[in-house]
TIDREN-320020 format. One record per residue: residue in one letter; x, y, z of N, C-alpha, C in turn. Coordinates in steps of 0.1 Angstrom, whole numbers, plus 5000, padded with zeros to 4 digits. Layout:
% TIDREN-320020
aXYZXYZXYZ...
% end
This chain:
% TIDREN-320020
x820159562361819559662352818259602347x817559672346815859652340815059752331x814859702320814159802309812959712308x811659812309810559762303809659852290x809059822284808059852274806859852278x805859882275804659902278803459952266x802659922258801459922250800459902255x799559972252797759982251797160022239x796259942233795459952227794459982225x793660072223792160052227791160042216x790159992216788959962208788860142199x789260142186788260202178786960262185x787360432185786560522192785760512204x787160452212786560392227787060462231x786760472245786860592259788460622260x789260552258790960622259791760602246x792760692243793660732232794360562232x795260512223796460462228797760482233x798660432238799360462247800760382248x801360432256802460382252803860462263x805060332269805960402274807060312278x808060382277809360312282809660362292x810560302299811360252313812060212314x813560252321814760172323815360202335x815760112340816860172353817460062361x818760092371819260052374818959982390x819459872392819559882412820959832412x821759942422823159952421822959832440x823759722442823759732457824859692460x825659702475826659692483826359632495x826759512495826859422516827959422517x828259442526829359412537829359242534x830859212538831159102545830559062561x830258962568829859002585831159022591x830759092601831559132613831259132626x831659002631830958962648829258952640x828958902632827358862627826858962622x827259082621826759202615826759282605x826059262595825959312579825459462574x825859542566825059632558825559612549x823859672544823759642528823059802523x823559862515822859962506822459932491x821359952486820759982475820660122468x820860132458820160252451819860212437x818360302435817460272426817360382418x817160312401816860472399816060402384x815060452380813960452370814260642360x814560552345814060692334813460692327x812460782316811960722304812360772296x814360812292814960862283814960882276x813960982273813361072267812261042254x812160892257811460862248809860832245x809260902254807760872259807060982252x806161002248805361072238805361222246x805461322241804961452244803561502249x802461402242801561442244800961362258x799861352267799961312281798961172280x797961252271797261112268797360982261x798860982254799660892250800360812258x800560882268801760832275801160712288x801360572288800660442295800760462307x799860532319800260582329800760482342x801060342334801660232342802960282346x803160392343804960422341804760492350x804460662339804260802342803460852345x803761012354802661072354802461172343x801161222342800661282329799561232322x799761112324798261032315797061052324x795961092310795061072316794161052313x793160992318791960862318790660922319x790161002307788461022306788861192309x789961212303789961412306790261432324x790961352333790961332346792561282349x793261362352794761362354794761252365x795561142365795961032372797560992376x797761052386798960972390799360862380x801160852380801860702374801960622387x801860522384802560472394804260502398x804860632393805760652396806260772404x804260832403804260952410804161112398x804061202406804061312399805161342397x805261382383805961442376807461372377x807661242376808661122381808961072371x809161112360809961112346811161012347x811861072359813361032362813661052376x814060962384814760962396815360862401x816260892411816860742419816860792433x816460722438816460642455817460552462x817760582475818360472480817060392492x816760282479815760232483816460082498x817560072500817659962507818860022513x818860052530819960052534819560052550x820459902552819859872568820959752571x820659782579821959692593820959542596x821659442593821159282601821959242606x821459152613822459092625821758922627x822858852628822458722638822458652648x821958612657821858562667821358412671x821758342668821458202667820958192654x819658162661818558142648817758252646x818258362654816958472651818258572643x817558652633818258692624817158852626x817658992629817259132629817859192619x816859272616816959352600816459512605x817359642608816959732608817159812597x815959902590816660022579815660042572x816060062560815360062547815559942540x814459852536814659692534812759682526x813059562516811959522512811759442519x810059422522809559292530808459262521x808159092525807659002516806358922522x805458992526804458962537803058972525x801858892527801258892518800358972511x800359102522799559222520800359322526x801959322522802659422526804059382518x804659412509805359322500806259452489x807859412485807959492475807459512461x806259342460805959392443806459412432x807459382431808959422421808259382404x807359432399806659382393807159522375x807759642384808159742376809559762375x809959922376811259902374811959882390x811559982401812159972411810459882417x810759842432810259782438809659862451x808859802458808159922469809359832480x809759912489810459942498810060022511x810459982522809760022538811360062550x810760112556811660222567810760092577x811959992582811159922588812059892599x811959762606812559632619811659552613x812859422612812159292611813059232616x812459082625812958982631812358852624x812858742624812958652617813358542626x812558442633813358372639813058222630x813658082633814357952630814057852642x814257872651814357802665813657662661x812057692661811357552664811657492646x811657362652812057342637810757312629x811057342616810257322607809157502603x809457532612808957692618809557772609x809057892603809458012603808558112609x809358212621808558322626808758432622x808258542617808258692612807758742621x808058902626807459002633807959142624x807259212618808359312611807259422615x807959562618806759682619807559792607x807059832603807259972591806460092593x807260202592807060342596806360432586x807260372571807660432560807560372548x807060372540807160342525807360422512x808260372507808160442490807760322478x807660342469807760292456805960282453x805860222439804860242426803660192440x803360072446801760092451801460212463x802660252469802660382475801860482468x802360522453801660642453800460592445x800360452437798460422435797760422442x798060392457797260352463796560482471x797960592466797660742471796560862461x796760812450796660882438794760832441x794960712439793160662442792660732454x792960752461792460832476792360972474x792860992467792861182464793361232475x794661152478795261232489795961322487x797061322498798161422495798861412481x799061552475799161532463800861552465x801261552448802661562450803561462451x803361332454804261222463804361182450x805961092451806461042443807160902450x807060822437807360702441808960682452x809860792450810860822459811260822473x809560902469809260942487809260802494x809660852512809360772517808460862527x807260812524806160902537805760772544x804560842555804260762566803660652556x803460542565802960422560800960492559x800860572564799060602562798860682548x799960732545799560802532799460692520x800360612524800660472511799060442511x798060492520797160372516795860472512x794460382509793660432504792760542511x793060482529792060522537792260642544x793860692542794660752555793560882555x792760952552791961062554790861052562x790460912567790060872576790860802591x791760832590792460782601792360842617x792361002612792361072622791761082631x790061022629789260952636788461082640x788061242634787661342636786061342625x786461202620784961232611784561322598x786061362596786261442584787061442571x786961422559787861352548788661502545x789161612547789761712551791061722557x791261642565791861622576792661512575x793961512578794961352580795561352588x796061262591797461252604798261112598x799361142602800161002603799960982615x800260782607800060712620801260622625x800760522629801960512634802860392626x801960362616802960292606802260112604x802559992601802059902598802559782607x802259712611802959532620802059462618x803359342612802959232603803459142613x802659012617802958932623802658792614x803858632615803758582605804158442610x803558322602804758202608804058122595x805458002590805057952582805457822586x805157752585805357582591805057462580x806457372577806257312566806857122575x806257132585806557012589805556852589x804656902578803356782575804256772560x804556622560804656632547804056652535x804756742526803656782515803056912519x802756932529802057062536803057202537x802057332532802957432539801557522543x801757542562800657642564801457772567x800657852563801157962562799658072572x800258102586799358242587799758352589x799158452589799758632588798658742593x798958832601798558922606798859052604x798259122597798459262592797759392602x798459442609797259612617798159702604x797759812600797959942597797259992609x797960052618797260062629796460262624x795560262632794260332628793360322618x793560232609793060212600792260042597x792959992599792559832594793659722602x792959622604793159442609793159362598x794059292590793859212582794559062585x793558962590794058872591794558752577x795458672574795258592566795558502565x794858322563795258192563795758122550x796658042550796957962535797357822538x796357752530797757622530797457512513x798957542515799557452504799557302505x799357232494799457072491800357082475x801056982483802056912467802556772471x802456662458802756542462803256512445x803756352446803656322435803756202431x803056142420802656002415803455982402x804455902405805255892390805855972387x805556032375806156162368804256232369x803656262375803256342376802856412391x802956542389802756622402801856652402x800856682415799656722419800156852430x799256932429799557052439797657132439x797457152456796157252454796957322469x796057452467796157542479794457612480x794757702491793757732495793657862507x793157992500793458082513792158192518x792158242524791458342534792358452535x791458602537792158692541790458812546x790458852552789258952561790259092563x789359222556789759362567788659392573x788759472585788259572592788359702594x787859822594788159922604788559902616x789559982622789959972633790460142637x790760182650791060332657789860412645x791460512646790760592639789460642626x789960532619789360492608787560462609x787960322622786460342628786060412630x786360532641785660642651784960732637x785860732629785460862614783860762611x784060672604783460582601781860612611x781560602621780860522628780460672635x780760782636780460912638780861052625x780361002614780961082603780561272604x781261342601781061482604780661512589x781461472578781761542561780261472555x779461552547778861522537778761362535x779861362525779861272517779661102522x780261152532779861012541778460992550x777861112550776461092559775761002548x775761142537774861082523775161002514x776160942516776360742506776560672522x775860712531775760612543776960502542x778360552541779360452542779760452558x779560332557780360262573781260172576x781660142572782660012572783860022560x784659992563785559872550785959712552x785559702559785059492559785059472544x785859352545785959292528786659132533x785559082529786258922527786858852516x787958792513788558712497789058612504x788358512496788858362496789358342482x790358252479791058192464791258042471x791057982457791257762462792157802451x792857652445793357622432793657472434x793957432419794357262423795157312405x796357172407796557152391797357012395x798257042383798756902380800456952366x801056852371802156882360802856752356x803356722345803456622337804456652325x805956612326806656622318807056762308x807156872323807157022313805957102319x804557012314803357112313803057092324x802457242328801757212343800257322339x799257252345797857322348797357352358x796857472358796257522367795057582371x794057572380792557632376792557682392x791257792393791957882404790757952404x789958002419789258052418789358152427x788558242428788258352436787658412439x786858462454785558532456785858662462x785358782461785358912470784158932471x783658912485782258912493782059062489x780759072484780359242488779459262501x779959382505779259452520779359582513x777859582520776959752519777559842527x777559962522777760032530779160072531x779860012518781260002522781960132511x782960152519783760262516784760262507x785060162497785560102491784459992481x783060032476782559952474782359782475x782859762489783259612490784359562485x785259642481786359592472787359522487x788559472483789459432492790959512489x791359562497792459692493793459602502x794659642493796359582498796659702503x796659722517797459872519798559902516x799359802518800859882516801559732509x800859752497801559672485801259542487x801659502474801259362470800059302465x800359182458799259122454799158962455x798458862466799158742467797758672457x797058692443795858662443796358562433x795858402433795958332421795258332407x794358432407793658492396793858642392x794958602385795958772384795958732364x796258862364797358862351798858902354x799558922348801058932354800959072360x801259182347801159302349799859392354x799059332358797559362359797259492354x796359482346795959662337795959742343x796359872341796759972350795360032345x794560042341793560112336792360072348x791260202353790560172365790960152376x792560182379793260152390793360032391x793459922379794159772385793059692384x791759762381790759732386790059572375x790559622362789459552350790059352352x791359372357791459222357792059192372x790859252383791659242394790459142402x790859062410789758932413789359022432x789759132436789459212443788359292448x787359332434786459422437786059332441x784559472450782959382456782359272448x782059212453781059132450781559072436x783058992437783658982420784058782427x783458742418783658582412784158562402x785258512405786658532391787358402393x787658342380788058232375789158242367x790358142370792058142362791457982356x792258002342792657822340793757882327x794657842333796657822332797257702328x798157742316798957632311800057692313x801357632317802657642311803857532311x803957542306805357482295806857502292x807557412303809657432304809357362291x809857422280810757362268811557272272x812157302281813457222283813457072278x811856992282811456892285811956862270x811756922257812556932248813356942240x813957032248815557052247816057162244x815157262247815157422248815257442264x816457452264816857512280816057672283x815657652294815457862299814657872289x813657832283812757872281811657852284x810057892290809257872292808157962287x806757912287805857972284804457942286x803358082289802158032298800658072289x800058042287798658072283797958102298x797058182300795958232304794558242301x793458202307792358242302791558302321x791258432320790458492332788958512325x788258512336787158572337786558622350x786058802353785658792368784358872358x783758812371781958802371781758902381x781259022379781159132392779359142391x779159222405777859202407778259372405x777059432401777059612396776859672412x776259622417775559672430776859752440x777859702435778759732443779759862436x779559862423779959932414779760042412x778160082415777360172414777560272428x777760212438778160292450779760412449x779460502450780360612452781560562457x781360542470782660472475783460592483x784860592483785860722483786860712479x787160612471788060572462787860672444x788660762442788760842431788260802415x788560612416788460602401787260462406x786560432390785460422389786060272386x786260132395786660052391786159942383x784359932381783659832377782659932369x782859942360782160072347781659962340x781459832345781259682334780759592349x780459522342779959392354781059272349x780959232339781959092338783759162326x784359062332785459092319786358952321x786458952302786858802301788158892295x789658752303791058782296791858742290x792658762278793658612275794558662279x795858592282797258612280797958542277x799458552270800158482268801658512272x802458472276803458532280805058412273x805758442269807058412272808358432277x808758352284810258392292811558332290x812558372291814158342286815058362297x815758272297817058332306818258302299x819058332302820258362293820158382280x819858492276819058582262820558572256x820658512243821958522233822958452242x823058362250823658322261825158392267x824158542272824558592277824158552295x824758542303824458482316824258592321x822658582330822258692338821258782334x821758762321820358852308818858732307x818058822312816758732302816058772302x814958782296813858872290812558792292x811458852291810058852291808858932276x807958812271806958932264805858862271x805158942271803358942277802659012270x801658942259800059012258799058962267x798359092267797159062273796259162263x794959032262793759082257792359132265x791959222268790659262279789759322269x788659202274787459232269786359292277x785859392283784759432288783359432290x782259392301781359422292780859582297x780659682289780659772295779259832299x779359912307778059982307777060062295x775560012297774960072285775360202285x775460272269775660352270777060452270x778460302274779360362278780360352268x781460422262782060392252783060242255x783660182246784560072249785660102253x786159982265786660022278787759912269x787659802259788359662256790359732256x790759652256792159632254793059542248x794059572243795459492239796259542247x797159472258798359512262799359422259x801059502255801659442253803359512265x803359402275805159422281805859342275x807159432278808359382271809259432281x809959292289810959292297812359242297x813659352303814659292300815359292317x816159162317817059242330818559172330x819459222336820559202335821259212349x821559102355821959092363823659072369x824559162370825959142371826659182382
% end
């Protein structure tokens, strides 16, 4: 079980109301024992705001629900329209094993670095997929997983921003092209009018941890008609005494590809002749290095999103179908601007983490821990200022500095299985002349119970 909270604050006669919402719900699941190597497992999910969410629409924190809205402009929740209350059977699929290769057909979350459940709310994004998983070579891990189908919360943001098909709820399980930003381009007819499903997403993957100290990690993303996303990572950790050292370091590139291109590169609609958009090419690199010492560990972490002209997406870098693998995050990342105000993603955005946290334990507070944050992304306007075809206006500011603080518990009242979370975040803006204050206080409050 999972109940969250949710607060916003805003600046004294700034551009949005305050806000505010609760959340609770369950994930019920069932596996099988194996039989001759063969398992199912069912899930079902269900999110409510039992009745306790404001009446009025611009109160209500559209992190949750639908109804809020942002500058007089109705915005999808991340839970979808009109998604107050529902449950899903988000997980139900048949695996099997075969040596070392292990198949997964059904409804199943996968954990791929730009295709992922995100379990960040109350239910988690979930895919109508096949995945294989093999073991063989040692020290190897191989992934191949293709998905048809998606539901949950980045499904319908990533729908709600596109001004797509309206209606979808986080429930739904639609094609994998609606989950994402571009599907109105896919069709490849040169017209934003017009959609087709396609034929769904394939993630190809392998992680290899046989250097000691080392883990390389690479991945291959098509949403086929739409985008190529390749991505590289590798991890370092060692250690001197009682202290740890750990740095990483990653890459990740999209493209247009099929359809998407042909729209692209022969546009029929207006809008695309006259903001001369051509491309969605987006490059993001993140480094990090830290160190840990008796409890505390530090962390400093950078991040670049190259801007490209012309882009349809103002240079930004888009997760199509969920997730977020960025080391310059906040937890909850502001739901306000579409994710946008503390997201190290947009065009042309140079964004900096430096992180502390702290096991009590080291003092004799079991299960407890706790992190300070300080962000800052540095955006270039140029990229801001472009239309784009993305719905919401993600960089209304050039820079925004963040704090956070967060603490976490496990076995709350030592109850086993129970443990909780609070998180503030402070967002400061700098906004556009002329524009009202965009600043914020957020506050979550998480519980979960596990039995």
């Amino acid at each position: 079980m999972r109940a969250l909270y949710s607060s916003s604050d805003f600046a004294s006669n700034g551009a949005f109301e305050d806000r505010y919402a609760v959340a609770a719900g369950f994930r019920l699941s069932y596996e099988t024992a194996p039989l001759y190597g063969i398992q199912a497992k069912a899930s079902l999910y269900s999110v409510s705001s039992m009745g306790l969410n404001s009446d009025n629409p611009n109160k209500v924190d559209s992190v949750y629900f639908e109804n809020a809205q942002h500058g007089g402009s109705n915005t999808q929740s991340v839970y979808g329209t009109s998604a107050d209350s529902y449950a899903v059977l988000g997980e139900a699929y048949l695996k099997a094993a075969f040596g070392k290769t292990f198949v997964q057909v059904g409804r199943m979350e996968i954990d791929a670095p730009f295709a992922s459940s995100h379990d960040i709310y109350v239910v988690p994004n979930t895919f109508e997929a096949a995945q294989i998983v093999n073991v063989n070579i040692p020290n190897t891990t191989l992934v191949l997983a293709h998905a048809t189908k998606m539901s949950g919360p980045d499904m319908v943001q990533s729908n709600s921003f596109a001004g797509s098909s309206s209606g979808i709820k986080a429930s739904d399980f639609v094609s994998i092209s609606k989950g994402t930003a571009f599907n109105k381009l896919s069709d490849g007819d040169g017209r934003l009018d017009t959609e087709d499903d396609n034929a769904g997403a394939t993630v190809v993957g392998g992680i290899y941890t046989g250097v000691p100290g080392f883990v390389l990690q690479g991945w291959f993303t098509r949403v086929w008609d739409i985008m190529d996303m390749p991505h590289l990572q590798i991890d370092y950790s060692t250690k001197i005494g009682d202290v740890g050292l750990f740095a990483g370091a990653w890459w990740a590139s999209q493209k247009a590809i099929g359809g998407t291109k042909d729209t692209l590169d022969h546009p029929v609609t207006q809008v695309l002749i006259d903001h001369n958009l051509k491309n969605i090419t987006a490059y993001h690199s993140e480094g990090k290095l830290g160190a840990s010492y008796k409890g505390a560990t530090v962390t400093l972490a950078y991040a670049n999103t190259k801007g490209i002209d012309d882009n349809a997406a103002r240079g930004g870098f888009v997760a199509p179908v969920g997730g977020n693998p960025s080391w310059v995050r906040a937890r909850y990342q502001s739901p306000h601007f579409g994710y946008t105000d503390t997201s190290s993603f947009t065009g042309g955005t140079n964004s900096y983490l430096v992180g502390v946290e702290y096991d009590f334990a080291s003092v004799g507070v079991n299960d407890l821990k706790g992190e300070v944050k300080y962000l800052n992304f540095s955006r270039d306007n140029k990229y801001s200022a472009d239309r784009g075809l993305l719905g919401y206006k993600p960089n209304a500011f050039e820079d925004t500095t963040a704090y956070e603080a967060s603490l976490d518990y496990k076995t709350l009242f030592g109850i086993k299985g129970l443990d909780g979370g609070v998180t503030f975040l402070s967002v400061d803006n700098d906004d556009a002349s002329g524009q009202k204050s965009t600043d914020h206080n957020d506050l979550r409050v998480a519980v979960n119970l596990a039995f």
